[in-house]
N, C-alpha and C positions, 0 to 999 in steps of 0.2 A: 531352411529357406521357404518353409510355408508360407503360401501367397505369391510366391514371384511366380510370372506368367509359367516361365519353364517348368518349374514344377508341379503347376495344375495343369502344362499340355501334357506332361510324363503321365500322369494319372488318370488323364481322359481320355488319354490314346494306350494304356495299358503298356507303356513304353517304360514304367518304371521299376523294374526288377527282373532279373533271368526269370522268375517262376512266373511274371506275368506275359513276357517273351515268349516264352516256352506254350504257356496255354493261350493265347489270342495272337501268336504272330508266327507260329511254328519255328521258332529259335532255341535248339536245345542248349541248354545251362552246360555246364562245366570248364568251357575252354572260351577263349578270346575270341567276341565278334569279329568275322572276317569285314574287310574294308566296304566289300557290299553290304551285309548286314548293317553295319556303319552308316552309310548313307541311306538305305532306306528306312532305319530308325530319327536319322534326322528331315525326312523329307516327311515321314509321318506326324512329328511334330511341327514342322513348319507348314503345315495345308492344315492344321488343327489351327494354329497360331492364327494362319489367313484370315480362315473362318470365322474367326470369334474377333475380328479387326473388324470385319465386312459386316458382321451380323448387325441388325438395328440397334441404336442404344450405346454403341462401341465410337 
């Protein structure tokens, strides 16, 4: 799904793999995001998404 919004906010917010988790959001890999982790993966991507609506040109 290269190009869809979501997955260029996954990659600009470092939201898109346990090892990027792990190093820029302090989420260690091996087990199932708990419901918090959850949401604040998704509230990272949605204030990125904001962002890039708001920015000039958009």
């Amino acid at each position: 799904m290269r190009g869809h919004p979501v997955f260029i906010a996954q990659h600009a917010t470092a939201t898109c793999c346990r090892g990027c988790l792990e190093k820029w959001h302090a989420i260690p890999p091996g087990r199932a995001l708990s419901a918090d982790e959850q949401r604040y993966v998704v509230q990272v991507i949605h204030h990125w998404l904001v962002l890039q609506m708001n920015s000039p040109g958009h």
